[in-house]
PyMOL commands that place a pseudoatom at each C-alpha (Angstrom):
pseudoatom trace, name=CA, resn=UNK, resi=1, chain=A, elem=C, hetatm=0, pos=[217.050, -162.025, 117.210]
pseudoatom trace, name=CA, resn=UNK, resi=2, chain=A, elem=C, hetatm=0, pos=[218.482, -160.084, 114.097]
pseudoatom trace, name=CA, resn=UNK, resi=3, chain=A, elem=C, hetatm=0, pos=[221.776, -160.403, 113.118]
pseudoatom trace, name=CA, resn=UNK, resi=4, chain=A, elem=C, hetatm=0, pos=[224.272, -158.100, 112.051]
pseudoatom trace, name=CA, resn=UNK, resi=5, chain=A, elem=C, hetatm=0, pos=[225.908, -160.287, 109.977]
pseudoatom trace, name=CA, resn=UNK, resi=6, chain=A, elem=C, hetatm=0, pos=[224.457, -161.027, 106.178]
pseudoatom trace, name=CA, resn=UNK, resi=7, chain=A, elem=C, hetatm=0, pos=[225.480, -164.269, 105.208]
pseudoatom trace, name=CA, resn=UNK, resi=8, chain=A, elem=C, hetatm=0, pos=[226.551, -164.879, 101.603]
pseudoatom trace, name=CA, resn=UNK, resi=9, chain=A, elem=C, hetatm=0, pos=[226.323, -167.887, 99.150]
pseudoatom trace, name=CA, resn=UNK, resi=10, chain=A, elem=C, hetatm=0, pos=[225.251, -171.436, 101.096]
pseudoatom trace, name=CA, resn=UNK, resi=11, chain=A, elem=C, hetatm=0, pos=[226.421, -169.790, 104.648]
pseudoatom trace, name=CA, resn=UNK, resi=12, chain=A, elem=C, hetatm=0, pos=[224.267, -169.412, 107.872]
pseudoatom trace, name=CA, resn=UNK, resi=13, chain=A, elem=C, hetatm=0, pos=[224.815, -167.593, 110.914]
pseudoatom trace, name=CA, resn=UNK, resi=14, chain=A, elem=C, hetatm=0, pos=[224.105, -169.171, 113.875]
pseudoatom trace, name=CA, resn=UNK, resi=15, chain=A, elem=C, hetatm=0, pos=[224.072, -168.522, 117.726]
pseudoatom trace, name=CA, resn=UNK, resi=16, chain=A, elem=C, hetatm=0, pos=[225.371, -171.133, 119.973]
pseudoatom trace, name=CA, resn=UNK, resi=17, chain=A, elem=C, hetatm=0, pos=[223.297, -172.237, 123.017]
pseudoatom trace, name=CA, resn=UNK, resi=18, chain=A, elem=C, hetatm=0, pos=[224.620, -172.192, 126.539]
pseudoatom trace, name=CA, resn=UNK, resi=19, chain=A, elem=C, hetatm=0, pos=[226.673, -175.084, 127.782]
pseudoatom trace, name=CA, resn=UNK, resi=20, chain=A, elem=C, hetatm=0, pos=[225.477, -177.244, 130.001]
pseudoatom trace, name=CA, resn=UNK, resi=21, chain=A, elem=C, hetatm=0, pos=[226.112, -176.332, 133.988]
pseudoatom trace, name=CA, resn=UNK, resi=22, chain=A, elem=C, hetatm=0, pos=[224.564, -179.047, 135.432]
pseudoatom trace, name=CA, resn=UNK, resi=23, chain=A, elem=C, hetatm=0, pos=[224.873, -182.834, 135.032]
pseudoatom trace, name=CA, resn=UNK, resi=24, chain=A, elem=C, hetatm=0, pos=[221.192, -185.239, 135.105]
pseudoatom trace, name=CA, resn=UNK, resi=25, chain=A, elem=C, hetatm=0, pos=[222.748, -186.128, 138.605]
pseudoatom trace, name=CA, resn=UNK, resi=26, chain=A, elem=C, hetatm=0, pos=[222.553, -182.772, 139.537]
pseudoatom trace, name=CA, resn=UNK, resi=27, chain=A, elem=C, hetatm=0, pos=[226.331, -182.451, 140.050]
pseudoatom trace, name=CA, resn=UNK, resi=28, chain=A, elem=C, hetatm=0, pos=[227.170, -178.687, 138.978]
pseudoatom trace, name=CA, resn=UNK, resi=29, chain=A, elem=C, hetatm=0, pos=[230.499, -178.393, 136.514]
pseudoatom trace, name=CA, resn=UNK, resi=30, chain=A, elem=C, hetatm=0, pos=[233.121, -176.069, 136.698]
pseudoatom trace, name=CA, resn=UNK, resi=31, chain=A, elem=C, hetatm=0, pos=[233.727, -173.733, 133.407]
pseudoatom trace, name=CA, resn=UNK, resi=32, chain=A, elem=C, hetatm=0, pos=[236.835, -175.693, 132.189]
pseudoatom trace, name=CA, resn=UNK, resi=33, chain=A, elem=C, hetatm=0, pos=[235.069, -179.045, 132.851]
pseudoatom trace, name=CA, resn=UNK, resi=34, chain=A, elem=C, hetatm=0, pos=[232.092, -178.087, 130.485]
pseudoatom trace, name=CA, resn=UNK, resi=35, chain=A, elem=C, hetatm=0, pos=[231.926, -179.052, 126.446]
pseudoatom trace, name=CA, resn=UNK, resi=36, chain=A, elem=C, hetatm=0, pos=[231.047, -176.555, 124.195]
pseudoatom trace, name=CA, resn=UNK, resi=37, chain=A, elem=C, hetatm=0, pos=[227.856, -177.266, 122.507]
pseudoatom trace, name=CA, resn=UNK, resi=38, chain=A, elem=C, hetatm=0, pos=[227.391, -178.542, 119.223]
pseudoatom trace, name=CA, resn=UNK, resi=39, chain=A, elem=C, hetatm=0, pos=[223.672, -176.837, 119.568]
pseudoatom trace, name=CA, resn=UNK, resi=40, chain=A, elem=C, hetatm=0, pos=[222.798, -173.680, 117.854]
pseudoatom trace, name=CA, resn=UNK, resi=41, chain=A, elem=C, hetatm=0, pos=[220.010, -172.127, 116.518]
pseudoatom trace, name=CA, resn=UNK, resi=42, chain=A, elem=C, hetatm=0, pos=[219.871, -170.374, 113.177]
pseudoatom trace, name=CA, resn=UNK, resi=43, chain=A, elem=C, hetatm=0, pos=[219.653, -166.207, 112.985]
pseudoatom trace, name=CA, resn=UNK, resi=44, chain=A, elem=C, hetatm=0, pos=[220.151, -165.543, 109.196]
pseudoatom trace, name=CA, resn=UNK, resi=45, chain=A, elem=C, hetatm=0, pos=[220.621, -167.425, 106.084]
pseudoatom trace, name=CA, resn=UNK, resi=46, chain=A, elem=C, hetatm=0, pos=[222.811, -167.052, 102.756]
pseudoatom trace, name=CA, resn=UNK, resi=47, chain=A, elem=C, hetatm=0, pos=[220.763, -166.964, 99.548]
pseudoatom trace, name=CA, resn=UNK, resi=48, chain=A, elem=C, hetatm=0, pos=[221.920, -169.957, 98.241]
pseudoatom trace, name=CA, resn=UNK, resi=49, chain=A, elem=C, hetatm=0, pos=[220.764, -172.095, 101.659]
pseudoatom trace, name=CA, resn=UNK, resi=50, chain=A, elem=C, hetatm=0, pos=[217.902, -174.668, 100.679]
pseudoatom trace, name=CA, resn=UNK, resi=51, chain=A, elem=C, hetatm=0, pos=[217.093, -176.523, 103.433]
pseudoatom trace, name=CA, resn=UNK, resi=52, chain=A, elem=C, hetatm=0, pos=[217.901, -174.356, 106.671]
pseudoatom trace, name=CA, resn=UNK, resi=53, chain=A, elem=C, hetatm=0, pos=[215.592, -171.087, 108.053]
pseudoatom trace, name=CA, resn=UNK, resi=54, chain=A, elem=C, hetatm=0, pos=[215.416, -168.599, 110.951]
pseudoatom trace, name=CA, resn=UNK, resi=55, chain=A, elem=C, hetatm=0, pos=[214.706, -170.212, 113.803]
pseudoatom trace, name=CA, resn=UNK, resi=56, chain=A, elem=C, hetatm=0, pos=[215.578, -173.486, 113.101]
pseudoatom trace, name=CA, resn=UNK, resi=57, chain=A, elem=C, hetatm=0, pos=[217.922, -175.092, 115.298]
pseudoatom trace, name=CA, resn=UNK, resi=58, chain=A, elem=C, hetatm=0, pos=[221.110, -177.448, 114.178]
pseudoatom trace, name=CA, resn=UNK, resi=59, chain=A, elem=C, hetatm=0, pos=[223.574, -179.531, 114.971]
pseudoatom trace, name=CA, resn=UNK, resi=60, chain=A, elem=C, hetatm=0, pos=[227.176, -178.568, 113.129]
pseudoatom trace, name=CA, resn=UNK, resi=61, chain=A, elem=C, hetatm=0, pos=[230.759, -180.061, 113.137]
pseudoatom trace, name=CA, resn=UNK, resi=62, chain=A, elem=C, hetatm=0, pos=[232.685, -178.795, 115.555]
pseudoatom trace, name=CA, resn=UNK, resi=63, chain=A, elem=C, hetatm=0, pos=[235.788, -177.368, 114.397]
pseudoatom trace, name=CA, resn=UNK, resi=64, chain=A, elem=C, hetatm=0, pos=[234.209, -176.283, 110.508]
pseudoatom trace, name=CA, resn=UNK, resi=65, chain=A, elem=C, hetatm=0, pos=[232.672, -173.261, 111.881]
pseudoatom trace, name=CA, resn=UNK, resi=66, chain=A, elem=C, hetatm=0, pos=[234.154, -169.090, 112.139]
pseudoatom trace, name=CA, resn=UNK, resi=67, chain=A, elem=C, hetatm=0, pos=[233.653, -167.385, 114.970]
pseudoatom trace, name=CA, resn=UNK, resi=68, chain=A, elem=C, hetatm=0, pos=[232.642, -163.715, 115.654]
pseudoatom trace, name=CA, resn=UNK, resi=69, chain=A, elem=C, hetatm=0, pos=[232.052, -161.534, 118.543]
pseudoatom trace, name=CA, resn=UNK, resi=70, chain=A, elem=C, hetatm=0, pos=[230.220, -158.762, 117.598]
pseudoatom trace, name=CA, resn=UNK, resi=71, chain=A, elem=C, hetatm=0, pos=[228.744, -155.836, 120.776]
pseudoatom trace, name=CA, resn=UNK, resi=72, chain=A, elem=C, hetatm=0, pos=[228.876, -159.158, 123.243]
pseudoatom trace, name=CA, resn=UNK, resi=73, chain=A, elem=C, hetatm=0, pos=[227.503, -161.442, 121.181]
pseudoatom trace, name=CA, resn=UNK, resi=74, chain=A, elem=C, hetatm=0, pos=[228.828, -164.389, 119.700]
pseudoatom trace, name=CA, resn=UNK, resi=75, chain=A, elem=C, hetatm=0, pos=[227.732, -165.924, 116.332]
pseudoatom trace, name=CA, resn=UNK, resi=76, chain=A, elem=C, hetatm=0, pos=[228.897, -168.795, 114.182]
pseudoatom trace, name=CA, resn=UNK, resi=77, chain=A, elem=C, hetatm=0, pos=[229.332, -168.847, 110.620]
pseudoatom trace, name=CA, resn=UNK, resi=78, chain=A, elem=C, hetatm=0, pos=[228.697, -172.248, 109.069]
pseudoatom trace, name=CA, resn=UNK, resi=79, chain=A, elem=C, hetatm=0, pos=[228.547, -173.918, 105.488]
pseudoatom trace, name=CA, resn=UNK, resi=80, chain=A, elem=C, hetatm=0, pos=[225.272, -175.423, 104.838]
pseudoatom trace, name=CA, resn=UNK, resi=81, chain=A, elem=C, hetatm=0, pos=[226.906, -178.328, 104.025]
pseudoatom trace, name=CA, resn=UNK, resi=82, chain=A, elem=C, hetatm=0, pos=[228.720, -178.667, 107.730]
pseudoatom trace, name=CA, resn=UNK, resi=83, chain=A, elem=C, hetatm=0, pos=[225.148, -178.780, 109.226]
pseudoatom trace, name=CA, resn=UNK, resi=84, chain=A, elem=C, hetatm=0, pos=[224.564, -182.321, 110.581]
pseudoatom trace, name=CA, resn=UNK, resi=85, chain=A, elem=C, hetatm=0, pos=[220.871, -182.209, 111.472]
pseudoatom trace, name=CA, resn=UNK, resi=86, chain=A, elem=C, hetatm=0, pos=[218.212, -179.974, 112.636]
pseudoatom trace, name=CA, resn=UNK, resi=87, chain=A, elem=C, hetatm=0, pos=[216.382, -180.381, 116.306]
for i in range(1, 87): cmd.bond("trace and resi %d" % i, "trace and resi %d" % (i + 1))
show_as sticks, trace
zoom trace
């Protein structure tokens, strides 16, 4: 996936992965039951990013991201630093 979005200084852009719909049970959750997902996987870096890539996928902090909507897509913009851990 290419993004339309050019990240500057330590800043990726990510795309969030689909909340879960089903539980390991196999019990299926309503919309306003579901979490969103801390999951997302990586679309473009800043210049200044060191240790992140394309492709890679991470776990962020919640509520330290921006959020854009750009032609039906969403994407999250994220500090380097607010990246917990790649998967």
């Amino acid at each position: 996936m290419v993004s339309p979005i050019k990240p500057l200084a330590d800043r990726v852009v990510a795309v969030r992965e689909e909340a879960q719909t089903k539980t390991a049970s196999g019990i299926f959750l309503p919309d306003n039951a579901k979490e969103k997902p801390v999951l997302a996987q990586v679309v473009a870096v800043g210049p200044k990013v060191t240790q992140l890539k394309v492709g890679d996928k991470i776990v962020y902090k919640e509520y330290s991201t921006t959020e854009l909507k750009i032609d039906g897509q969403e994407y999250l913009i994220v500090k380097e630093e607010d990246v917990l851990a790649t998967i």
